[in-house]
PDB file with SEQRES, HELIX, SHEET and CRYST1 records, atoms N, CA, C and O in Angstrom:
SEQRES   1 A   66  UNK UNK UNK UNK UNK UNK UNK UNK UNK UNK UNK UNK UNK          
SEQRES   2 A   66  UNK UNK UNK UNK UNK UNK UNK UNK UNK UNK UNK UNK UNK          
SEQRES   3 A   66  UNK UNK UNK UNK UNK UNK UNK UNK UNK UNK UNK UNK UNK          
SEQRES   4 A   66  UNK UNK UNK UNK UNK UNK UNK UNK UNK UNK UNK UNK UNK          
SEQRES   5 A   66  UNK UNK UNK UNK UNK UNK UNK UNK UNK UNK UNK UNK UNK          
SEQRES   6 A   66  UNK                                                          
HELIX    1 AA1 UNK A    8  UNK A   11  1                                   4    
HELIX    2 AA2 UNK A   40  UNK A   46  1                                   7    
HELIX    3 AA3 UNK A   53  UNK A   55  5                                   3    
HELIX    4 AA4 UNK A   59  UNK A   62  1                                   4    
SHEET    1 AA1 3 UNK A  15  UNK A  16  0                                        
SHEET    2 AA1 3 UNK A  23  UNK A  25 -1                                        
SHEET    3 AA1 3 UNK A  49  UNK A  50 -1                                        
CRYST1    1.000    1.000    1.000  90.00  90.00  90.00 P 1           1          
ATOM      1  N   UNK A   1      26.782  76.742 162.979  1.00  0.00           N  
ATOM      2  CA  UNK A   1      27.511  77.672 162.130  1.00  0.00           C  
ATOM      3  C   UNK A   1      28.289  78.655 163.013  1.00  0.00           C  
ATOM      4  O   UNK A   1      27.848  79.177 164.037  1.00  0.00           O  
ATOM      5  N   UNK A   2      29.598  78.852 162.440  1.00  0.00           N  
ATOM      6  CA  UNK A   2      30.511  79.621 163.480  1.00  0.00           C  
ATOM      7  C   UNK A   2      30.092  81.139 163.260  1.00  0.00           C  
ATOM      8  O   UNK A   2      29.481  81.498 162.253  1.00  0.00           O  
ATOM      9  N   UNK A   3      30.503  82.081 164.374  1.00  0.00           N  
ATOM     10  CA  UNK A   3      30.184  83.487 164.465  1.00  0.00           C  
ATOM     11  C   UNK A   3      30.585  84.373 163.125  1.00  0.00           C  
ATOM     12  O   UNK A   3      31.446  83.552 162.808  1.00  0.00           O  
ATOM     13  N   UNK A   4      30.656  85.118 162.334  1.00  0.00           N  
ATOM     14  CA  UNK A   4      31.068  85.776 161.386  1.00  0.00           C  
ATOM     15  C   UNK A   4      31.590  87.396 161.671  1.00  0.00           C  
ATOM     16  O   UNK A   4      30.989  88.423 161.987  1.00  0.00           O  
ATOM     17  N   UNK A   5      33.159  87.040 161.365  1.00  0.00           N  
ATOM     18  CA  UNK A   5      33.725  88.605 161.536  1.00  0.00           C  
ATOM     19  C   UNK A   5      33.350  89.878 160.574  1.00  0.00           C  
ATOM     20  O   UNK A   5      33.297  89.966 159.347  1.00  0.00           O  
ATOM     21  N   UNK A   6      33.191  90.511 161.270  1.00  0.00           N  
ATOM     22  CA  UNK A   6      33.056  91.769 160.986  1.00  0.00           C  
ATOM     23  C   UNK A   6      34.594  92.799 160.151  1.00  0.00           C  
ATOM     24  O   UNK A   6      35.749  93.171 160.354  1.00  0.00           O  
ATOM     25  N   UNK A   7      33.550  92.820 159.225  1.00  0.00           N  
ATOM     26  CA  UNK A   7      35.082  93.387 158.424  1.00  0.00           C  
ATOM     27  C   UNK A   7      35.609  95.228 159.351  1.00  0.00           C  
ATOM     28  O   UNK A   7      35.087  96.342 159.318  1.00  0.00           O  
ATOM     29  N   UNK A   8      36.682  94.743 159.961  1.00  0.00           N  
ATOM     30  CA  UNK A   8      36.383  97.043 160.864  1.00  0.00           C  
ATOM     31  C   UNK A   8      36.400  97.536 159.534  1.00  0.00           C  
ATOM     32  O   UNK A   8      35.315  97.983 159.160  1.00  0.00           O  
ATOM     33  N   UNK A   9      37.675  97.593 158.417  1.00  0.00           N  
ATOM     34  CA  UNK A   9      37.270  98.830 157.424  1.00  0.00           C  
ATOM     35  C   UNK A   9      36.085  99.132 157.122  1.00  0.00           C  
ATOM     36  O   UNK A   9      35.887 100.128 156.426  1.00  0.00           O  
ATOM     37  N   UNK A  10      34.896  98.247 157.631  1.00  0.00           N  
ATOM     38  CA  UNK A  10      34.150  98.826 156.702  1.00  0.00           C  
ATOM     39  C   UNK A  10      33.127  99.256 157.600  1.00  0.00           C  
ATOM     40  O   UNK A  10      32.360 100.116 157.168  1.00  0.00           O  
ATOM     41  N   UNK A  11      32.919  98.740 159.020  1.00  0.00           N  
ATOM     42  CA  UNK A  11      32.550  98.877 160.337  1.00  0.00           C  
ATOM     43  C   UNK A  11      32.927 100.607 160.747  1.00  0.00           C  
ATOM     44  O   UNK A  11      32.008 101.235 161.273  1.00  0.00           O  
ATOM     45  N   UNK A  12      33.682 101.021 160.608  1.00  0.00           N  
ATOM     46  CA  UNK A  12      34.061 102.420 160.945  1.00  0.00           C  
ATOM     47  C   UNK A  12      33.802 102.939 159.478  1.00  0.00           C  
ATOM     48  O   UNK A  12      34.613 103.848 159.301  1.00  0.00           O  
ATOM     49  N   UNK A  13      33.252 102.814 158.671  1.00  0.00           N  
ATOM     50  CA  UNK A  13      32.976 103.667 157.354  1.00  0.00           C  
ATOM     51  C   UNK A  13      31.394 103.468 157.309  1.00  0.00           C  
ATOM     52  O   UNK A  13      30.904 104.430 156.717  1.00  0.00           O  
ATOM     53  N   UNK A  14      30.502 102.635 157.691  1.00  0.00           N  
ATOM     54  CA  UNK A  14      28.822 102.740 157.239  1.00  0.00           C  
ATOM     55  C   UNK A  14      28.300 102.100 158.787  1.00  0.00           C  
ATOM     56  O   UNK A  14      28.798 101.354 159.629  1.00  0.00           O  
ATOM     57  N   UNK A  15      27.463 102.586 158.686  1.00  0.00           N  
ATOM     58  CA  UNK A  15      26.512 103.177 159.982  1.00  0.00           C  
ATOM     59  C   UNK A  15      25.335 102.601 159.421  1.00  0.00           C  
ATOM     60  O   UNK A  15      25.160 102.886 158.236  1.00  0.00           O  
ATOM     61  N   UNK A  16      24.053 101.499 160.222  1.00  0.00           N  
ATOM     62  CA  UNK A  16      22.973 101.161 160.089  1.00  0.00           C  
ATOM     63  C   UNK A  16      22.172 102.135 160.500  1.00  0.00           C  
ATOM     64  O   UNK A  16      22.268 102.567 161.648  1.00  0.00           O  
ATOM     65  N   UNK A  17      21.215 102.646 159.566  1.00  0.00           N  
ATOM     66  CA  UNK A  17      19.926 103.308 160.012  1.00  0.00           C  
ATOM     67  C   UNK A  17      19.097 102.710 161.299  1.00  0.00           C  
ATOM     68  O   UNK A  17      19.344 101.586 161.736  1.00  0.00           O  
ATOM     69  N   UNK A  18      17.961 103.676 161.937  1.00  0.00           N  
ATOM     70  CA  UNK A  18      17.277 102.891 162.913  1.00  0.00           C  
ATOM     71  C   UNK A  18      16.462 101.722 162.637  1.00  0.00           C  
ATOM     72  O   UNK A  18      16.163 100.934 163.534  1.00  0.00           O  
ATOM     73  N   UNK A  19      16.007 101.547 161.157  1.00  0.00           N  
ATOM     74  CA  UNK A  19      15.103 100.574 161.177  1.00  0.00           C  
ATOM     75  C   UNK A  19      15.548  99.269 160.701  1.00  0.00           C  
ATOM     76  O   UNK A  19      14.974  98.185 160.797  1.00  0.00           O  
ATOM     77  N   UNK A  20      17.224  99.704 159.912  1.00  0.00           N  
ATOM     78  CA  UNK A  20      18.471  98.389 159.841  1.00  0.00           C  
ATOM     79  C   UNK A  20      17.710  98.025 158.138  1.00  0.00           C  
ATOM     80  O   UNK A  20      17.592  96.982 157.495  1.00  0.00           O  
ATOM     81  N   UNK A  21      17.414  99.100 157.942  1.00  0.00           N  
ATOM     82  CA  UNK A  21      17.300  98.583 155.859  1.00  0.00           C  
ATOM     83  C   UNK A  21      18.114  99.385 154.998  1.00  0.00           C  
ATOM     84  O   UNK A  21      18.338  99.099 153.822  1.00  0.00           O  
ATOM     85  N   UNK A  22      18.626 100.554 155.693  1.00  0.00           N  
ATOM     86  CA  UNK A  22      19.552 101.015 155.040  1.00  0.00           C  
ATOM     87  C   UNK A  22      21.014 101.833 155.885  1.00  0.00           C  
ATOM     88  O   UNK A  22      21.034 102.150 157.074  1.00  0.00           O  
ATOM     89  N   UNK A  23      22.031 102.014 154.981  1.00  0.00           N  
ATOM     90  CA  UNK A  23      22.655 101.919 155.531  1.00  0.00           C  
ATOM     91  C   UNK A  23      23.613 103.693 154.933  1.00  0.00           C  
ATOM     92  O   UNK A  23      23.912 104.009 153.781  1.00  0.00           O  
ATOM     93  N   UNK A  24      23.828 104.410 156.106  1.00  0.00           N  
ATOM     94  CA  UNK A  24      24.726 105.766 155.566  1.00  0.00           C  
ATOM     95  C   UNK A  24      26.406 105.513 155.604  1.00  0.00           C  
ATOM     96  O   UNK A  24      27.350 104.785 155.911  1.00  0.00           O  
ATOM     97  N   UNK A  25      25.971 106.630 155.081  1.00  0.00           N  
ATOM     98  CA  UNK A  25      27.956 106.555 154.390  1.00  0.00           C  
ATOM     99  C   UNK A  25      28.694 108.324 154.568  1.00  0.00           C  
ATOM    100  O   UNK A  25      27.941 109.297 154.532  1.00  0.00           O  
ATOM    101  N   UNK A  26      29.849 108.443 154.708  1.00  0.00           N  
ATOM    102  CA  UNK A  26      30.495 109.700 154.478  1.00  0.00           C  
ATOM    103  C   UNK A  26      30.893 110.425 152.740  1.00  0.00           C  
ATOM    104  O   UNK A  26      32.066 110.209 152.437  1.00  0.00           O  
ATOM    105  N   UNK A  27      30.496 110.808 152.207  1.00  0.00           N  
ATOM    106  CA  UNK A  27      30.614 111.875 151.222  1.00  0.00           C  
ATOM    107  C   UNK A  27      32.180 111.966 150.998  1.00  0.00           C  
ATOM    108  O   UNK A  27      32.938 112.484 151.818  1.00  0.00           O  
ATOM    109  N   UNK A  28      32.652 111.300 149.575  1.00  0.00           N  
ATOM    110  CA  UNK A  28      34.088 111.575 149.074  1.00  0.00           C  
ATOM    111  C   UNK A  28      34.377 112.809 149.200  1.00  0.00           C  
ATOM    112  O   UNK A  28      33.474 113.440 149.750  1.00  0.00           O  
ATOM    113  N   UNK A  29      35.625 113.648 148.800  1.00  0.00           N  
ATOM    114  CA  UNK A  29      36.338 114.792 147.999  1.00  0.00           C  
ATOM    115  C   UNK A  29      35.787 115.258 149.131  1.00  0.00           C  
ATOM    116  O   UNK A  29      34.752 115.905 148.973  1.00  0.00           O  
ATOM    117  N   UNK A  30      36.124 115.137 150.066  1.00  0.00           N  
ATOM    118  CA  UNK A  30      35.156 116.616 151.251  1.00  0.00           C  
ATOM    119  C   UNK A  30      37.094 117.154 152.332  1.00  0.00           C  
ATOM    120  O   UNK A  30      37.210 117.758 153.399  1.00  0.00           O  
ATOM    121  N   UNK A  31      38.015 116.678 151.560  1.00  0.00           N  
ATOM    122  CA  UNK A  31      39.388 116.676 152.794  1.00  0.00           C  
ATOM    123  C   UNK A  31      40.415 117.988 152.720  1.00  0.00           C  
ATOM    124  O   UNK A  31      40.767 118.954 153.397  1.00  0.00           O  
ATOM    125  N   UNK A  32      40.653 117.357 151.431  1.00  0.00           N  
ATOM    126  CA  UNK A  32      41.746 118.790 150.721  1.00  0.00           C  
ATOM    127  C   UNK A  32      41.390 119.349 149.495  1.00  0.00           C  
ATOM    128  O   UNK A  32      40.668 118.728 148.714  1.00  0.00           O  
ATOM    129  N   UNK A  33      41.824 120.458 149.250  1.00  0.00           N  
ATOM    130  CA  UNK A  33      41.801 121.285 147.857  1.00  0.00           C  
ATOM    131  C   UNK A  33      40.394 121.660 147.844  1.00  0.00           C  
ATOM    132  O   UNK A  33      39.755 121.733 146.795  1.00  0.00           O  
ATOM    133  N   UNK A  34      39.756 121.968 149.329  1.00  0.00           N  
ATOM    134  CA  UNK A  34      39.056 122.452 149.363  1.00  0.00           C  
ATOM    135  C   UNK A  34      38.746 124.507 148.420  1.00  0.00           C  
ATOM    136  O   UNK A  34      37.762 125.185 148.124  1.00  0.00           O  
ATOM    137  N   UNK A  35      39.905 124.626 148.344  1.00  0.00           N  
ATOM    138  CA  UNK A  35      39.470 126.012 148.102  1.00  0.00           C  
ATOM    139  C   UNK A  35      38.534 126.392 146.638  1.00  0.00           C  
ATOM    140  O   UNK A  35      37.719 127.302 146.489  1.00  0.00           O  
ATOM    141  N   UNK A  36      38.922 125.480 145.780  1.00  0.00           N  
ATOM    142  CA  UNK A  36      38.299 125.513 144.623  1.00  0.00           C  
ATOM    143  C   UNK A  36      36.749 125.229 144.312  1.00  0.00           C  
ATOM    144  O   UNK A  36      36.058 125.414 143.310  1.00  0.00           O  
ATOM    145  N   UNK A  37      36.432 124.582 145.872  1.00  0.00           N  
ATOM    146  CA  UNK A  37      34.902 123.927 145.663  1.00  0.00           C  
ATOM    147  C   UNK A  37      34.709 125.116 146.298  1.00  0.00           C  
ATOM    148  O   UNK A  37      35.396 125.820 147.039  1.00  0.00           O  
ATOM    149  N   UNK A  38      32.961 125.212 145.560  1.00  0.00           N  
ATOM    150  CA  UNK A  38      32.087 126.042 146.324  1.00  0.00           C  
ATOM    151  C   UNK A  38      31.129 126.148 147.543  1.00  0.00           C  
ATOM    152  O   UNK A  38      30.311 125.229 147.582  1.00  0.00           O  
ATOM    153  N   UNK A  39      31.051 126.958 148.437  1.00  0.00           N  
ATOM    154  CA  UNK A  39      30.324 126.674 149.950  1.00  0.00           C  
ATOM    155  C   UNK A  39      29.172 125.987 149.789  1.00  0.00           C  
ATOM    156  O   UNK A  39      28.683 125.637 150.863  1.00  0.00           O  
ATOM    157  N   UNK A  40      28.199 125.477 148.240  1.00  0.00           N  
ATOM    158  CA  UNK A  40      27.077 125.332 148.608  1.00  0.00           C  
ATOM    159  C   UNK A  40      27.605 123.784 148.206  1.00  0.00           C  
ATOM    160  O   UNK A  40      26.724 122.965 148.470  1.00  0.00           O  
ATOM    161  N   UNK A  41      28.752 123.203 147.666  1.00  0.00           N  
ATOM    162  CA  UNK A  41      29.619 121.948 147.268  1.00  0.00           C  
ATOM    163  C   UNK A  41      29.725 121.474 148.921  1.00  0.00           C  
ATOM    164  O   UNK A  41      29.009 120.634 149.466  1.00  0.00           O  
ATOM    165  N   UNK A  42      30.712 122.179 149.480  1.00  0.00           N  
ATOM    166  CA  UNK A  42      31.335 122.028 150.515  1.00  0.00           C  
ATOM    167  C   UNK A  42      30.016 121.512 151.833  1.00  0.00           C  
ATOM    168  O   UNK A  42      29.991 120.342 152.215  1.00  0.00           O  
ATOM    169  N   UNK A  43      29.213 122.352 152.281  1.00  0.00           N  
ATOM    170  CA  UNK A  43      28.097 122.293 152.757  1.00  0.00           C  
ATOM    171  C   UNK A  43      27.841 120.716 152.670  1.00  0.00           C  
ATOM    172  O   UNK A  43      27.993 119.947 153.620  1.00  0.00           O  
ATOM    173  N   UNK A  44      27.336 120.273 151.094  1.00  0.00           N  
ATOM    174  CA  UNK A  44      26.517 119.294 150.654  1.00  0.00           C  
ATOM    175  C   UNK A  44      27.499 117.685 151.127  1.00  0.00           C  
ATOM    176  O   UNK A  44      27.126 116.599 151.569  1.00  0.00           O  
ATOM    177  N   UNK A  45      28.897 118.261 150.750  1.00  0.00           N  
ATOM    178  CA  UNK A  45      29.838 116.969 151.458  1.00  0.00           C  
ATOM    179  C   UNK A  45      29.806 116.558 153.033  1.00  0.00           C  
ATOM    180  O   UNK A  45      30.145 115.489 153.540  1.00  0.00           O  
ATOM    181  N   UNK A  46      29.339 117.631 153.601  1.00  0.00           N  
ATOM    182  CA  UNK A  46      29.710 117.239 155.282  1.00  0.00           C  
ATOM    183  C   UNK A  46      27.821 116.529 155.345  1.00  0.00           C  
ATOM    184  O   UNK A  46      27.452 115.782 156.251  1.00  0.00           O  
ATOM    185  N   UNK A  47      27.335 116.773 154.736  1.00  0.00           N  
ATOM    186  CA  UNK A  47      26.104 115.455 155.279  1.00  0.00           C  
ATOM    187  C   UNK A  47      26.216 114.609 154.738  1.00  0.00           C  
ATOM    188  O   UNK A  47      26.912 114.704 153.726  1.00  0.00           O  
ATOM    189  N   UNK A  48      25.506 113.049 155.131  1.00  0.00           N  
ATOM    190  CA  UNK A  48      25.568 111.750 154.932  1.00  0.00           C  
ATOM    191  C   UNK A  48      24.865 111.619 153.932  1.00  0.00           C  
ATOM    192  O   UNK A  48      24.205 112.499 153.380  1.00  0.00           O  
ATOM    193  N   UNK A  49      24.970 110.451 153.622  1.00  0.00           N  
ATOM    194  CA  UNK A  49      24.486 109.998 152.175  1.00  0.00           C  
ATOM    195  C   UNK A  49      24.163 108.194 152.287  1.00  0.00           C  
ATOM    196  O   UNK A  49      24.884 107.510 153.013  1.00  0.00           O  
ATOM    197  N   UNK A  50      23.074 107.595 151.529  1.00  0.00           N  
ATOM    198  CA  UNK A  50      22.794 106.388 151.515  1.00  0.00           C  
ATOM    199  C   UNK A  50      23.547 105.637 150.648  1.00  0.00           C  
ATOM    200  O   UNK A  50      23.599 106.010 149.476  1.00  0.00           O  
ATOM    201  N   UNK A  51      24.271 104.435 151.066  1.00  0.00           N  
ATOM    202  CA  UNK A  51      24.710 103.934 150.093  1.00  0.00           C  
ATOM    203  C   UNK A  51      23.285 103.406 148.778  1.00  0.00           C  
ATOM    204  O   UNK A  51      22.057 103.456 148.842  1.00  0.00           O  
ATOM    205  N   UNK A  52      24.053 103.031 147.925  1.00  0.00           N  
ATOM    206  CA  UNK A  52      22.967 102.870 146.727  1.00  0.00           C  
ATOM    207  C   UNK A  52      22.534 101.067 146.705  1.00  0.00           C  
ATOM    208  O   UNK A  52      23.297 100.102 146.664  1.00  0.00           O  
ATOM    209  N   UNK A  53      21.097 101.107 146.748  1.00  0.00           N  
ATOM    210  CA  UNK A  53      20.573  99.553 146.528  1.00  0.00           C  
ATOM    211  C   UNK A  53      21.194  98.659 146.135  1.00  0.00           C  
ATOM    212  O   UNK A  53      21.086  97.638 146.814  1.00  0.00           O  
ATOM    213  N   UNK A  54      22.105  98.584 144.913  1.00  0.00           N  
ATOM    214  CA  UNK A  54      23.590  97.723 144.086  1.00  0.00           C  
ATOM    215  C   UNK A  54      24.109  97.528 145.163  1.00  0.00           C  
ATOM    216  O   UNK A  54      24.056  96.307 145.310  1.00  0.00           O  
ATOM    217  N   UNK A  55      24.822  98.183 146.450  1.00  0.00           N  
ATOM    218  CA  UNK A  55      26.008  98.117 147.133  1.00  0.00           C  
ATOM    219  C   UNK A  55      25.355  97.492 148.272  1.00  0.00           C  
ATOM    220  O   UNK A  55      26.206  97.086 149.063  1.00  0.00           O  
ATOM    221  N   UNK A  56      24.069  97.243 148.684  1.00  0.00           N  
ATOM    222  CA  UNK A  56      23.777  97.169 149.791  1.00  0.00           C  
ATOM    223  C   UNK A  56      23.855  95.602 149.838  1.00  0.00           C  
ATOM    224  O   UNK A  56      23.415  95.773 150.975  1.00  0.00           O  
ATOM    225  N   UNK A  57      23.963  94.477 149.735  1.00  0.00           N  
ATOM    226  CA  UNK A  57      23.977  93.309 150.292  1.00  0.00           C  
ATOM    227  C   UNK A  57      25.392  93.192 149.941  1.00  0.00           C  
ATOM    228  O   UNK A  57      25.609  91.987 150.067  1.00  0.00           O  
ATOM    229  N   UNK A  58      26.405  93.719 149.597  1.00  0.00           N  
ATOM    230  CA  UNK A  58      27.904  93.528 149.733  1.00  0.00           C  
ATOM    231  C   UNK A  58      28.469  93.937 150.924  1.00  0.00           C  
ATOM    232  O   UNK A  58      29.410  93.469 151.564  1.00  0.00           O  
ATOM    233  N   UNK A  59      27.588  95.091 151.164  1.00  0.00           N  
ATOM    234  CA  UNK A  59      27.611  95.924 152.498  1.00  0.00           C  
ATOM    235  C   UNK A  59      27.705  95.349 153.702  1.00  0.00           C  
ATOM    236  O   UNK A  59      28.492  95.492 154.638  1.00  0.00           O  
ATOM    237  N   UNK A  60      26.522  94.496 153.473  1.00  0.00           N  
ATOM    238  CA  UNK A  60      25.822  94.009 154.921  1.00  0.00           C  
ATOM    239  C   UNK A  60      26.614  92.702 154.988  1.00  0.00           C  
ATOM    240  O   UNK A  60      26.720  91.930 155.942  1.00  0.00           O  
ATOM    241  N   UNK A  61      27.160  92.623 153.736  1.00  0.00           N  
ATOM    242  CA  UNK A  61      27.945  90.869 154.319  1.00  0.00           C  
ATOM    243  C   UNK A  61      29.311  91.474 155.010  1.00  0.00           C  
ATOM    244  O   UNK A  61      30.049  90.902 155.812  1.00  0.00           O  
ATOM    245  N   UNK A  62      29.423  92.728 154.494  1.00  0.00           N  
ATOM    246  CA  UNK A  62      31.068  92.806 155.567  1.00  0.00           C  
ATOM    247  C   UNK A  62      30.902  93.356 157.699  1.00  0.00           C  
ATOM    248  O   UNK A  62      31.604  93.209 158.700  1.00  0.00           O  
ATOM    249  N   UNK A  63      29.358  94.076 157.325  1.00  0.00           N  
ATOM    250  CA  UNK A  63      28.780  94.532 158.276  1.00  0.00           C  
ATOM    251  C   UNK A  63      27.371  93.230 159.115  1.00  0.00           C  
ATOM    252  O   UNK A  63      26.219  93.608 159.329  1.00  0.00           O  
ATOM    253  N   UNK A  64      27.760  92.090 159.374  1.00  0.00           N  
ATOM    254  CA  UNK A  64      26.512  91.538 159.831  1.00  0.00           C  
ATOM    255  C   UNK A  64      26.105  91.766 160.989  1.00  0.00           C  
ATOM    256  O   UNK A  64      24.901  91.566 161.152  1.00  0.00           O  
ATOM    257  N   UNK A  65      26.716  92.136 161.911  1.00  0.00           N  
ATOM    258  CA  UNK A  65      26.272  92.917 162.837  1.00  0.00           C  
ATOM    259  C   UNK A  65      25.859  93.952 163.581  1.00  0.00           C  
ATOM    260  O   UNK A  65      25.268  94.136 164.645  1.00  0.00           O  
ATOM    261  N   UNK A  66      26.497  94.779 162.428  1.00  0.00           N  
ATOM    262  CA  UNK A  66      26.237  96.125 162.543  1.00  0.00           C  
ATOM    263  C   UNK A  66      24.601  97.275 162.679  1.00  0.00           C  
ATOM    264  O   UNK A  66      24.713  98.497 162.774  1.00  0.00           O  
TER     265      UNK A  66                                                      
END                                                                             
């Protein structure tokens, strides 16, 4: 069976945890028009977040090496 590419869009967007069962992600709405959100909004966007169980073997087929 031949090697399997790695999708980059999605390679530079989710990051494998250390133990490789789950996988983090960056937090939408965190760029512009910031002024209207609130600091404890704003705060909560700049940390990571797990993608959700549904998404995760769509994930890992664009990421198999990752």
């Amino acid at each position: 069976m031949p090697k399997l590419k790695t999708n980059r869009g999605a390679a530079k967007r989710f990051k494998i945890t250390g133990s490789g069962k789950k996988i983090k992600r960056q937090r939408a709405f965190a760029n512009h028009i910031l002024t209207k959100k609130s600091p404890k909004r704003k705060r909560t966007l700049r940390s990571p977040d797990l993608i959700h169980t549904t998404n995760m073997r769509s994930v890992k087929r664009l990421i198999p090496y990752g």
